[in-house]
C-alpha positions in Angstrom: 72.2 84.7 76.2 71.3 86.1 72.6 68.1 85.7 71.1 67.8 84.9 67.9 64.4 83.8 65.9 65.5 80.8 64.6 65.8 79.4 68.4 62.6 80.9 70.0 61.2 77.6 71.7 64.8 76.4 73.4 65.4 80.4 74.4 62.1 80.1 76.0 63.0 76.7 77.9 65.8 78.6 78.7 64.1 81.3 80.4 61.2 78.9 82.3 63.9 76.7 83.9 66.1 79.5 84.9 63.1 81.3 86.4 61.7 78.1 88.4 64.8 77.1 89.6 65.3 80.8 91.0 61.9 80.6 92.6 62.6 77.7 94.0 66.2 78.2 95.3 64.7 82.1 96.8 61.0 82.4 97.5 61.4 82.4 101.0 64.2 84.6 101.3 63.2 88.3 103.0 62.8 90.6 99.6 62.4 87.5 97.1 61.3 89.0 94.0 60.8 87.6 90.5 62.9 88.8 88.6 67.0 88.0 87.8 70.0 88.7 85.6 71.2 85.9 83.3 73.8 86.9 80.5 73.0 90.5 80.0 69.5 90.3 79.9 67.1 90.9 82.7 64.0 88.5 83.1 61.1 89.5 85.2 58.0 87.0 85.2 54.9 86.5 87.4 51.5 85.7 86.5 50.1 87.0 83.0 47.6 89.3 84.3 50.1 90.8 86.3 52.8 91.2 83.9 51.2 92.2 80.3 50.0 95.4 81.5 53.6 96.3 82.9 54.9 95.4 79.4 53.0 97.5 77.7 53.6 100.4 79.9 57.4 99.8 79.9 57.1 99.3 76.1 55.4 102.2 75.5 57.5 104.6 78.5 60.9 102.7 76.2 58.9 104.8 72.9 58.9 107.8 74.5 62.5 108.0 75.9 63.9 106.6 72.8 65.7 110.1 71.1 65.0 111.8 74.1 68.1 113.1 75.5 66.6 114.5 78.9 64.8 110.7 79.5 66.4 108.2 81.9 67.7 105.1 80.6 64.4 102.9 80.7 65.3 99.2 79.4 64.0 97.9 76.2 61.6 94.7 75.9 63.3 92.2 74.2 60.9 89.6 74.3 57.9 88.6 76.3 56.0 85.0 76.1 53.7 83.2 78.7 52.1 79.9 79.1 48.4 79.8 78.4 47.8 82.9 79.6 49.5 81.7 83.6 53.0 82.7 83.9 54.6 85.2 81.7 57.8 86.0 81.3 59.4 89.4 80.2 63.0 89.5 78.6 64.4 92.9 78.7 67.9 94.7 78.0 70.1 95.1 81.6 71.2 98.6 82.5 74.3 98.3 84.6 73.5 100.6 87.7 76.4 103.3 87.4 76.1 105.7 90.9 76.3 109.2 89.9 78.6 111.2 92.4 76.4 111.7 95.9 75.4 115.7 95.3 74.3 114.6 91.9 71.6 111.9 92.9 69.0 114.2 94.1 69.4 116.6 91.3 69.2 113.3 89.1 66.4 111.7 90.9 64.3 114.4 90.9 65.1 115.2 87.1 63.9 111.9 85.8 60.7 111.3 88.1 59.5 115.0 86.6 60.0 113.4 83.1 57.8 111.0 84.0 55.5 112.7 85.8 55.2 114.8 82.2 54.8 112.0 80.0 52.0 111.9 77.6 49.3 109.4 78.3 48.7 107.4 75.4 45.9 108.7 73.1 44.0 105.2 73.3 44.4 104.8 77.1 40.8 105.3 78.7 42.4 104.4 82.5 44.8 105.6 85.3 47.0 103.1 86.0 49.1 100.3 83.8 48.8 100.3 79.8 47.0 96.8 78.3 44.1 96.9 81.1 46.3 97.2 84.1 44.9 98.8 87.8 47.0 101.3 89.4 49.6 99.7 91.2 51.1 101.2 94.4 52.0 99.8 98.1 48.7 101.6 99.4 46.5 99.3 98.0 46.0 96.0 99.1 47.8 93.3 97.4 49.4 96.6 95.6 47.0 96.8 93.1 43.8 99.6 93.3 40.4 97.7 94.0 38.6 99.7 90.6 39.7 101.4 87.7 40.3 105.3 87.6 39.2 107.7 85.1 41.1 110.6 86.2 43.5 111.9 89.2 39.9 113.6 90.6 38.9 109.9 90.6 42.1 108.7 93.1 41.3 111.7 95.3 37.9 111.2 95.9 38.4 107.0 96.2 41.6 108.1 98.8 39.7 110.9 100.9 37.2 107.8 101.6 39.0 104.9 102.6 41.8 106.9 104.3 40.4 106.9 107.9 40.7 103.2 107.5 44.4 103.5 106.1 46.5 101.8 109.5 49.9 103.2 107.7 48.1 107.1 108.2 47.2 105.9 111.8 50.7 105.0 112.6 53.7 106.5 112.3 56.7 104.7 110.9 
């Protein structure tokens, strides 16, 4: 599927009918998740408030690995469009998954979570969490996404310290 400028509206049909027909044919399958692989480009979508501030942040994370020789591979946005402001869609480039050999992955792992984990924050960002007004996003949260903004990692700590007596996944162990 190439994407040309010329064709942006029947690319886009494209993309919608492809993406409802997986949601149909999968939403009730155990791990259903919106996204899929069509002709070498990847496609995630879900509801525009949702997904604009996860293009950003992969736009801008794309920025900062782009020269970088010690970054991970972080796919480029190709395209992103939405339907009055409901359901967006995010067209990116497909990075084959290529194993590296077993006593590499840790060593590999470990080296591209510390780039992240030193990335710059933008200079314009006032928040924690996704660029373009996004909350943090994490599996601790309800509905994986923070209840309030965060100013700074102090800000986490202090909100975390007081809700974690209530946390069930601290009271049991897996």
């Amino acid at each position: 599927m190439k994407f040309t400028p010329g064709d942006t509206a029947a690319f886009e049909a494209t993309i919608i009918s492809a993406c409802a027909e997986h949601e149909r044919a999968s939403r009730r399958k155990h791990g259903y998740r919106r996204c899929l692989v069509i002709e070498g480009v990847c496609i995630k979508f879900d509801c525009y408030q949702s997904l604009y501030p996860q293009v950003e942040t992969q736009k801008y994370v794309f920025q900062c690995a782009k020269g970088d020789m010690r970054a991970p591979r972080i796919p480029e946005v190709l395209h992103f469009f939405h339907r009055d402001y409901r359901m967006a869609y995010m067209v990116m480039e497909y990075i084959e998954f290529t194993p590296p050999p077993v006593p590499d992955l840790p060593k590999k792992a470990a080296l591209a979570v510390q780039w992240l984990r030193d990335l710059p924050a933008p200079p314009d960002c006032p928040c924690i969490g996704s660029l373009g007004g996004g909350r943090v996003r994490h599996t601790i949260f309800k509905n994986y996404q923070a209840p309030l903004s965060f100013v700074s990692i102090q800000a986490i700590e202090r909100y975390l310290n007081t809700v974690r007596p209530r946390l069930y996944c601290l009271r049991h162990s897996p």
